[in-house]
C-alpha positions in Angstrom: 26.9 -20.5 -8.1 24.4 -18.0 -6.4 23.5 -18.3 -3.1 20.0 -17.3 -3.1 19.1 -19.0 0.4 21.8 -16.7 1.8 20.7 -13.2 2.8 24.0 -10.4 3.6 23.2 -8.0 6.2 26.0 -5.2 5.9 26.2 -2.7 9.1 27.0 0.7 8.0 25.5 3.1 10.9 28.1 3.5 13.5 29.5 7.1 14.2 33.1 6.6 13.0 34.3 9.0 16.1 37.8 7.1 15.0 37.4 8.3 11.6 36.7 12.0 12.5 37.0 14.5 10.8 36.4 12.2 7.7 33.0 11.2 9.2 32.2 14.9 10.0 29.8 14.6 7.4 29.2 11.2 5.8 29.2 7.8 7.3 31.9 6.1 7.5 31.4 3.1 5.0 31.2 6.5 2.7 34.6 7.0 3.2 36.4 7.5 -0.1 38.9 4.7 -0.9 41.3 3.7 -3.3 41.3 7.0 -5.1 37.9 6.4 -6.4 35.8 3.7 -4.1 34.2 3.9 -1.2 34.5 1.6 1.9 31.2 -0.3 1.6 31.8 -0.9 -2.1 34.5 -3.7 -0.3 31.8 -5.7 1.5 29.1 -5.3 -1.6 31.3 -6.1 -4.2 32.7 -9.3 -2.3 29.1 -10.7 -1.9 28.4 -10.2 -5.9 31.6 -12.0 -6.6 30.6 -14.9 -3.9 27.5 -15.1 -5.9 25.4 -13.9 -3.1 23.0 -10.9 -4.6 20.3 -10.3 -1.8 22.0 -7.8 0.7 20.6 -5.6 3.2 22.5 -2.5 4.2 21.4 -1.1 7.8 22.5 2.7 8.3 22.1 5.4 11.1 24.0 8.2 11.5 25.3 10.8 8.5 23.7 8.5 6.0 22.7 10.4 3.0 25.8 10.3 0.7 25.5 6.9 1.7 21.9 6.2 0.5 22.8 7.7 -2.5 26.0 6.3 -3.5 24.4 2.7 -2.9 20.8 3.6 -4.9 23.0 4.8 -7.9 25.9 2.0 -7.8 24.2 -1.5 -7.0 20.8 -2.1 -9.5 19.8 -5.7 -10.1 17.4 -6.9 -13.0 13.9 -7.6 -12.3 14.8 -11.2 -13.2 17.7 -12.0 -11.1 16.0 -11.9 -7.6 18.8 -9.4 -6.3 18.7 -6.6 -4.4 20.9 -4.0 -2.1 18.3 -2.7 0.1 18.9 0.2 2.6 17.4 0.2 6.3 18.0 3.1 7.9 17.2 3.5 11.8 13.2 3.9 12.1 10.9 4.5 14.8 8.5 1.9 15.0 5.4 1.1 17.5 7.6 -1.1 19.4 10.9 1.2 19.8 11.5 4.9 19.7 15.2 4.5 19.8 18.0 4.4 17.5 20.2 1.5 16.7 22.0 0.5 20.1 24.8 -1.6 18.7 25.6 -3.9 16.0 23.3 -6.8 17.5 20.5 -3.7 18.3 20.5 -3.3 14.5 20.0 -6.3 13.4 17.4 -7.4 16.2 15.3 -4.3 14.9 15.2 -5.5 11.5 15.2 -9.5 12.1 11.6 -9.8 10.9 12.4 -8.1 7.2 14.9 -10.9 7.6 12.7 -13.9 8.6 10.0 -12.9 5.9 13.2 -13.4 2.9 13.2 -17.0 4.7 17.1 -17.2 4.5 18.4 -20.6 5.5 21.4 -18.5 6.8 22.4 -15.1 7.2 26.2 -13.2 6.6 26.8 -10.7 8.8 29.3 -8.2 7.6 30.7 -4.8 8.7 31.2 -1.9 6.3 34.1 -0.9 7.5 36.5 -3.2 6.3 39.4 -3.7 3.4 39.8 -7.6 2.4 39.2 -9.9 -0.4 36.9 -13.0 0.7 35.2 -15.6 -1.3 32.0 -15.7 1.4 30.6 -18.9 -0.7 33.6 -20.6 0.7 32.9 -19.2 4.5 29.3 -20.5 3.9 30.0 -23.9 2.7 32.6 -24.4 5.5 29.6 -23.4 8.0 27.5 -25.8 6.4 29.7 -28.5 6.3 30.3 -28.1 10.1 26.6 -28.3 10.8 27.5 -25.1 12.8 24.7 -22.9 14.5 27.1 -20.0 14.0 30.6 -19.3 11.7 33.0 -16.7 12.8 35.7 -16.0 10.2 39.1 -15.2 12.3 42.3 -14.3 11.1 45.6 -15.8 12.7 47.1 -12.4 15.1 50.6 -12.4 17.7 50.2 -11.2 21.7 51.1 -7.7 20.6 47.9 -7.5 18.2 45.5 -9.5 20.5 44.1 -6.6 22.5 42.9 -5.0 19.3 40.2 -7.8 19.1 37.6 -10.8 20.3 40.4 -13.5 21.1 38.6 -16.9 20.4 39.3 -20.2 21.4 39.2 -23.2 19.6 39.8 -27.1 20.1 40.8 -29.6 17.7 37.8 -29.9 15.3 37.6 -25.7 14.8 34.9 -25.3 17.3 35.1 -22.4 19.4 35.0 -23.2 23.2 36.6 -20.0 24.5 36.2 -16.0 23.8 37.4 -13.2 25.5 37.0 -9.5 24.1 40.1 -7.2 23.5 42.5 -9.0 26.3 44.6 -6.2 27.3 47.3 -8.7 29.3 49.3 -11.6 28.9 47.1 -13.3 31.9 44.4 -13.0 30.0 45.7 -14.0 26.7 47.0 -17.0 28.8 45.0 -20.7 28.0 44.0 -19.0 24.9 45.8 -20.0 21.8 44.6 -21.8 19.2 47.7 -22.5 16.8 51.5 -23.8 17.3 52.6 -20.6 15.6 55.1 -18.6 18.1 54.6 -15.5 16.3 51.0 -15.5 16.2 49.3 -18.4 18.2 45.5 -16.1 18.7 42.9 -16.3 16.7 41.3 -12.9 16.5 37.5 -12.1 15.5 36.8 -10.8 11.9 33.7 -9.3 12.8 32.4 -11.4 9.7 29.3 -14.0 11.0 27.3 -16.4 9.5 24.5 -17.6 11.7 21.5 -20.0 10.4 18.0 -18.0 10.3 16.5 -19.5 13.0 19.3 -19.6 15.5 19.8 -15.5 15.0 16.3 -14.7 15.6 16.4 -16.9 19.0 19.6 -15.3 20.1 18.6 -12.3 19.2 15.2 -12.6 21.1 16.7 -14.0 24.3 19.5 -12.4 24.7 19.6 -8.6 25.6 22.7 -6.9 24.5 23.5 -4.7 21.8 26.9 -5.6 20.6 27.3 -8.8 18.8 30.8 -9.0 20.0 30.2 -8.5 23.8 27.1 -10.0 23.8 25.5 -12.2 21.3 28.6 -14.2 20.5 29.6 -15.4 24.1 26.2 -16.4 24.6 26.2 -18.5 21.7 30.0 -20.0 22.1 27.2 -21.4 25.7 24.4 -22.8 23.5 25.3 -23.6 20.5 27.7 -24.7 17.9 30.3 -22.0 16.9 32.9 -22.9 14.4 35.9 -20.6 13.4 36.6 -20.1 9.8 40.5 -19.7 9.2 41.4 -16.8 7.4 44.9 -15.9 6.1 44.6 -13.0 4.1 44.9 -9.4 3.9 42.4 -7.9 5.7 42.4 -4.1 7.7 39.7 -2.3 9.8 39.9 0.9 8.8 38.7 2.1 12.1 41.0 5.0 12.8 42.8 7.9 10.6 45.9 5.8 10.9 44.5 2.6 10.0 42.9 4.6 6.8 45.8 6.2 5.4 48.2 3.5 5.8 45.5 1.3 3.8 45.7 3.9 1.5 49.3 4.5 0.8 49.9 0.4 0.6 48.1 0.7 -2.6 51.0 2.8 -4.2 53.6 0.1 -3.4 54.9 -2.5 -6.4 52.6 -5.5 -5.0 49.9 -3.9 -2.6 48.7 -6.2 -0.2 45.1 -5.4 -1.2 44.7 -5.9 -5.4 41.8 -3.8 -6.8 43.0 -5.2 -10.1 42.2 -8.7 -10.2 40.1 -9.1 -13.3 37.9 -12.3 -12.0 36.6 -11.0 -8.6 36.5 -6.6 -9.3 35.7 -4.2 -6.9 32.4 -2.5 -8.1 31.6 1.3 -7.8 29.5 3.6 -8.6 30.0 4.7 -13.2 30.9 8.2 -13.4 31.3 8.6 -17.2 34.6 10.6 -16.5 37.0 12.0 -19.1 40.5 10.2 -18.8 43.3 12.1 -16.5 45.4 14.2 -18.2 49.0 14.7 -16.7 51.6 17.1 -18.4 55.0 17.4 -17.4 54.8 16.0 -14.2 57.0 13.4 -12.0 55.4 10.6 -10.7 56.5 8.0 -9.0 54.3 5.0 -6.9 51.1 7.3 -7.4 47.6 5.8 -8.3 45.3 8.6 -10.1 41.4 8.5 -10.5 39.9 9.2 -13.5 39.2 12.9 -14.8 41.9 14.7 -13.2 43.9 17.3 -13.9 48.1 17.4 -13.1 50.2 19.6 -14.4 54.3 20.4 -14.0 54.0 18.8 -10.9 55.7 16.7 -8.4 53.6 13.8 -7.4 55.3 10.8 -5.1 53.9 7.6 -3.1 50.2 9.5 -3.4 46.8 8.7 -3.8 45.3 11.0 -6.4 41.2 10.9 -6.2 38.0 12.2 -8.8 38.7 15.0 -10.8 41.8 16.3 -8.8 43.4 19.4 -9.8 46.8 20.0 -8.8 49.0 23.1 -11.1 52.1 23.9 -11.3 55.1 24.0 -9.3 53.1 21.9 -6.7 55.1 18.8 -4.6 53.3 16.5 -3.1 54.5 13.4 -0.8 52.3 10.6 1.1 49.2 12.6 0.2 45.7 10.5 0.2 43.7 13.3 -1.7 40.1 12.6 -2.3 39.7 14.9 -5.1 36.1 16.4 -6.2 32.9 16.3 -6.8 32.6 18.8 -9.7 34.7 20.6 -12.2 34.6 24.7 -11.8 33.5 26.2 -14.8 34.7 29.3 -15.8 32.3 31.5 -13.6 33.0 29.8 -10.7 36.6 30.7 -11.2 35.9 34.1 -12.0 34.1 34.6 -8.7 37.2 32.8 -7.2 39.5 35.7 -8.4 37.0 38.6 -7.4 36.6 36.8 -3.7 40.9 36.3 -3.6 39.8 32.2 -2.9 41.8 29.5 -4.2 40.3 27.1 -6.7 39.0 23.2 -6.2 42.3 21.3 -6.0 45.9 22.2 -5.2 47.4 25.5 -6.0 50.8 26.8 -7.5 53.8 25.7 -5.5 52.3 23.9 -2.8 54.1 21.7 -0.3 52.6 18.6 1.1 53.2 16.4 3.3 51.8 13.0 5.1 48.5 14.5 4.7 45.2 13.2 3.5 42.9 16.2 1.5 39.2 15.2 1.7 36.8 15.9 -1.2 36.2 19.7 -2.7 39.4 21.3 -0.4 40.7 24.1 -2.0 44.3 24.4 -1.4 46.0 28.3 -1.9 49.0 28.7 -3.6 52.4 28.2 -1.7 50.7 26.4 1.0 52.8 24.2 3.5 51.5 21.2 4.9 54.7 19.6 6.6 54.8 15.8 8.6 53.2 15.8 12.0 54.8 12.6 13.0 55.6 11.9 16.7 53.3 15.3 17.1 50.3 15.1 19.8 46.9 15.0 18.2 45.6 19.1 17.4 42.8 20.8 16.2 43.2 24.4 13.9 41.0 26.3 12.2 41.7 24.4 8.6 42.8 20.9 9.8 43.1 18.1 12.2 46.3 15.9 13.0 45.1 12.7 13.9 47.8 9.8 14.5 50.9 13.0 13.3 49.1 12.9 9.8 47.3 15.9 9.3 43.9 15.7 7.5 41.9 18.5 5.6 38.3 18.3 6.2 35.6 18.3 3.1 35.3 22.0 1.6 37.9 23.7 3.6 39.8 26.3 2.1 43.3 26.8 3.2 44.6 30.6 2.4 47.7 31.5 -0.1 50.9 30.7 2.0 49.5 29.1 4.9 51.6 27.1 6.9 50.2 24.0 9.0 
């Protein structure tokens, strides 16, 4: 049933510093996904399937591929009443400044929101790989009569520092909060469940607040960051609730975080299921010819449409848009974005007069626990080996982040390089 007194505000204008060198260039709810998604597709797509169709995206920094992949993805008709509507950071009469926070963000917009006249508002973070039916989260804030609905997921003492550790008593209302414990004293009066593995109940970043009761918060309280600021105050002055969630759910906050979400996908049963028919994951149409793949091996690999494999050795991989990977070529634990355009036949002509390897990966390559970001052009007998247990580097072609080493958007990595 839609939820047309519900307005979704998704935040999408942090710097991803975590993310880098992903977010070198884009965003980080632009962040290709799931061989042919991006992050933000995950929070839009769960608000269409929760029946909730007026959504509000805020951005900021590295926004454009952004901007764009929302304006061609997420059209409503004129007589449905929805909308995804982009608001980037704006000077205005009252502030000069950019977004300060997560809270900042929203308390710069609040009066787009109040003129919608919302009887509540969703508050959701574009960074984020889950599955949630929000309808449910919204009725269960409702039926509460809570001021304010916090969805939390159930997390063990080694966890806990990672998030906002709530507390809450016997009817699910939060009387406790404490943000990223880092010890067991703090962590100590805190749980929540009888569970010995995982007794915390850690903060989703996923709110629902009524209209009014944002806007007052908002207005009287002067921090940035929802989690530091505006939730403590409210757990003071009004009623918080906790909504229990048990799912799969991942921040993709850090290079680690992101290719391990990545590689789960390959597995028999992935924890995250982009093919459940009823609630779909919704992206932007490309119109793309189907993959081709001759002689290859392939083994717990997921390939994008419109690529190209061929006589080529292809396990536990992530194969994105219009990947080209020839002959001879091994690849293992590779997250590779693939491309945003074929190379016609002048373009490879120039390739061979400039000695530069073509879009994709060349002849004989070896690769290893890497992830290849869009348009990289990979030269033949190139080695990219495991950097596990390595310290975090820098090089003129890559980055190892977490030991996985990650090629940044358009690099070109020279015949027989080693990294």
């Amino acid at each position: 049933m839609p939820l047309q007194d519900v307005l979704a505000v998704v935040l999408g204008g942090g710097r991803g510093t975590r993310l880098y060198p992903l977010t070198k260039i884009r965003a980080k709810p632009a962040v290709p996904v799931g061989s042919k998604y991006r992050l933000i597709d995950i929070p839009i797509s769960n608000c269409i399937n929760s029946g909730i169709t007026r959504i509000f995206v805020l951005t900021q920094f590295l926004s454009a591929s952004l901007h764009r992949h929302v304006y061609q993805t997420y059209k409503f008709d004129v007589f449905s009443g929805g909308f995804v509507e982009i608001l980037p950071a704006e000077q205005t009469l009252n502030s000069i400044d950019w977004y300060q926070g997560t809270a900042d963000a929203v308390r710069q917009q609040v009066h787009r929101f109040l003129s919608r006249e919302p009887e509540d508002v969703l508050i959701l973070a574009g960074d984020h790989l889950y599955r949630m039916d929000y309808g449910e989260f919204v009725r269960f804030h409702r039926e509460s009569r809570a001021d304010v609905t916090i969805a939390v997921l159930p997390v063990s003492a080694a966890d806990a520092p990672r998030y906002g550790i709530l507390q809450t008593n016997e009817e699910g209302r939060i009387v406790a909060f404490r943000e990223k414990p880092q010890t067991l004293e703090e962590l100590k009066g805190l749980e929540s469940r009888h569970d010995d593995e995982r007794p915390y109940l850690a903060s989703m970043g996923i709110y629902v607040f009524r209209m009014d009761v944002l806007a007052r918060l908002l207005n009287e309280t002067s921090g940035d960051d929802f989690g530091r600021h505006i939730i403590p105050t409210a757990i003071e002055s009004v009623r918080v609730y906790a909504f229990p969630f048990d799912g799969y759910w991942e921040d993709i906050g850090t290079i680690a975080a992101f290719y391990e979400a990545n590689l789960a996908l390959t597995r028999p049963h992935p924890p995250f299921d982009f093919y459940d028919p009823h609630r779909p994951i919704y992206t932007r149409a490309r119109f793309l010819p189907p993959s081709r793949i001759d002689g290859c091996h392939l083994e717990r690999t997921v390939v994008a449409e419109g690529c190209w494999l061929y006589d080529a050795d292809i396990e536990e991989c992530i194969i994105g848009l219009r990947s080209v990977v020839r002959p001879g070529a091994r690849l293992r634990q590779v997250v590779m974005m693939g491309a945003d355009y074929y190379e016609d036949e002048s373009e490879k002509l120039e390739n061979r007069r400039l000695g530069r390897p073509h879009v994709g990966v060349g002849k004989n390559a070896r690769i290893e626990r890497a992830i290849i970001d869009k348009n990289v052009r990979i030269g033949e007998g190139v080695i990219i080996r495991s950097h596990a247990g390595e310290p975090d580097q820098e090089g003129e072609y890559y980055v190892v982040r977490d030991g996985i080493v990650v090629i940044p958007k358009n690099a070109i990595i020279p015949n027989d390089t080693v990294i």
